[in-house]
C-alpha positions in Angstrom: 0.0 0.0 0.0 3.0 2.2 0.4 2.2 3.6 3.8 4.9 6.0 5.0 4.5 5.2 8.6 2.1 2.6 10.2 0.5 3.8 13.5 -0.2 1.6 16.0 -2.9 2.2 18.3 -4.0 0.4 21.9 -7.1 0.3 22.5 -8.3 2.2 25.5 -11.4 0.7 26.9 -12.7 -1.3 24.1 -16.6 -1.2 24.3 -17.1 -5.0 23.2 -15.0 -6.4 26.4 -15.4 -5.9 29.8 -12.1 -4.1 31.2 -11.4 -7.8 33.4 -10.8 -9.3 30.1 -8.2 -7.5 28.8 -5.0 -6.1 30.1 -4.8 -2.7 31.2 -4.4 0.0 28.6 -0.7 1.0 30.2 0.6 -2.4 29.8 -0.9 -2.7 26.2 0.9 0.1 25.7 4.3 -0.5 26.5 3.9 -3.9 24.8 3.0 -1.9 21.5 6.0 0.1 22.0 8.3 -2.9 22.5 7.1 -4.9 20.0 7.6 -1.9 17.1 10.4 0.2 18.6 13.2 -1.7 16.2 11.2 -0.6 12.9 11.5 2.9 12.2 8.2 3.1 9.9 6.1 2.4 13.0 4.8 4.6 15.7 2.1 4.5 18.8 0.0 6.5 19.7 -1.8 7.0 23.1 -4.6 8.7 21.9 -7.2 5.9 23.3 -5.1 5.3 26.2 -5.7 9.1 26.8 -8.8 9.9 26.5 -10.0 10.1 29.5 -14.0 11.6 28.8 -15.2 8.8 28.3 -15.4 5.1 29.8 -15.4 3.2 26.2 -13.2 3.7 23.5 -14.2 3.8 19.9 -13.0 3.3 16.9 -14.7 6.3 14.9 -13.9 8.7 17.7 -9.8 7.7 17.2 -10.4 8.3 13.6 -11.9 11.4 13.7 -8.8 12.4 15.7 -6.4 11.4 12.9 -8.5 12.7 10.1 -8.6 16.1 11.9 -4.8 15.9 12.8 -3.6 14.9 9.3 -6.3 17.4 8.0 -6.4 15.7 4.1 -2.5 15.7 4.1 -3.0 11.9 4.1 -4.7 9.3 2.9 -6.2 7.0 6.3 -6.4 3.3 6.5 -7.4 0.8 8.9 -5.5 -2.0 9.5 -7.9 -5.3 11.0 -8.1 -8.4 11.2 -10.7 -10.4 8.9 -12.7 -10.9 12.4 -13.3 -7.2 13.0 -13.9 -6.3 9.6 -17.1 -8.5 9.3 -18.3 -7.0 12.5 -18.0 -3.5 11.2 -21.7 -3.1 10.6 -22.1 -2.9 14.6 -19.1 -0.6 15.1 -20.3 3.5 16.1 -21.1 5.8 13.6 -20.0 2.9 10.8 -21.1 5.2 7.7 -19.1 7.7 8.8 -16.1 5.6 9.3 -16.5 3.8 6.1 -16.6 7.4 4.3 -13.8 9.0 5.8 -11.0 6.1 5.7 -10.3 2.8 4.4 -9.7 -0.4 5.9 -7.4 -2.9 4.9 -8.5 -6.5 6.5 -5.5 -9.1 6.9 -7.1 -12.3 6.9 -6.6 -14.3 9.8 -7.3 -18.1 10.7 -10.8 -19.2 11.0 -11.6 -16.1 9.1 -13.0 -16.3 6.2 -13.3 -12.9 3.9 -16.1 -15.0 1.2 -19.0 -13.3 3.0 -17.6 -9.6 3.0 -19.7 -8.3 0.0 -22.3 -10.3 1.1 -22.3 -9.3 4.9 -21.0 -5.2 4.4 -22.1 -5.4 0.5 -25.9 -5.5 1.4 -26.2 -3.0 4.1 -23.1 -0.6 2.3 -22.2 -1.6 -0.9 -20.5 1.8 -1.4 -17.9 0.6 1.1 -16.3 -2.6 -0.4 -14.7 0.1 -2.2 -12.6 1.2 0.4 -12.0 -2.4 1.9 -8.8 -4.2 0.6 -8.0 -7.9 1.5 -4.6 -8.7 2.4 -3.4 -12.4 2.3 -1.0 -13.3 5.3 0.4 -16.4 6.4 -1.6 -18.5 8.5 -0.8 -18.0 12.5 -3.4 -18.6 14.8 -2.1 -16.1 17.4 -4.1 -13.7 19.9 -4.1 -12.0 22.6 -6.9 -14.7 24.6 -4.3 -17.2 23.4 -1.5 -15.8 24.7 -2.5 -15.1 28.2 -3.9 -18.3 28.7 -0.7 -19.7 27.6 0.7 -17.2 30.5 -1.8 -18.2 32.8 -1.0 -21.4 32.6 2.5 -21.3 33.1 3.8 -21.9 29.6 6.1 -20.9 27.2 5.4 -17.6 24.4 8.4 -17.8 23.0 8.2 -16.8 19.5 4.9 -16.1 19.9 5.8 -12.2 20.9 8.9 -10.4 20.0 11.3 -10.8 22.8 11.0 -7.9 24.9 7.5 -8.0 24.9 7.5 -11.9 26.1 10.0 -10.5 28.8 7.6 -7.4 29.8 4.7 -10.1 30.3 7.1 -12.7 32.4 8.1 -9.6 34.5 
């Protein structure tokens, strides 16, 4: 896509998990940061972890913030897994999101992308326009898999870069 910089962005309070089933936003944080600080094409940003006027944290609201910071010097996208995009439809203010950047979806195991114009198509067929598919290699990782891998005392080698798998074990 030839992105000049990649931002990365934790997720304050997301509003589709209660706040006991995911690790607090300063630890996500600083896990971002370790796991991207060796490539100098990526950044993170605390603006979820920040905002502090409200108790959930949504998607639109964060892209609203970028779209008024980059103020049409840039072209937005949305990088997702294949998961999130077919839930899109239930995301805030959705239209608004879907006009005012595009998403690219990485497909991800389990996943399947078949039902995307079907699903999004029918309700918004204007926005499989701005919704590009990216084929990646197959790893069934996540985050529920890696803490109950923690959890239960075992090994996450490979599964995080190093320093974040250190973070987590301190």
């Amino acid at each position: 896509f030839g992105l000049d910089e990649v931002i990365f962005v934790p997720s304050g309070q997301p509003p589709h998990k209660e706040a006991r089933d995911v690790t607090t936003p300063e630890h996500r944080y600083l896990m971002t940061v370790l796991a991207t600080i060796t490539n100098p094409y990526f950044n993170v940003s605390r603006v979820e972890i920040d905002r502090t006027q409200a108790k959930r944290t949504y998607t639109i609201e964060t892209i609203r913030f970028f779209h008024r910071y980059y103020a049409g010097k840039a072209n937005l996208y949305f990088i997702t897994g294949a998961d999130a995009i077919l839930e899109i439809l239930t995301w805030k203010d959705y239209h608004e999101l879907l006009s005012i950047c595009s998403f690219i979806a990485a497909t991800r195991p389990g996943y399947s992308l078949s039902k995307l114009e079907e699903t999004i198509g029918a309700v918004c067929p204007e926005a499989l326009c701005n919704i590009y598919v990216v084929e990646i290699p197959a790893m069934a990782i996540s985050s529920t898999f890696i803490r109950s891998r923690v959890s239960e005392g075992k090994s996450i080698k490979y599964l995080t870069p190093e320093a974040v798998t250190q973070y987590i074990l301190k």
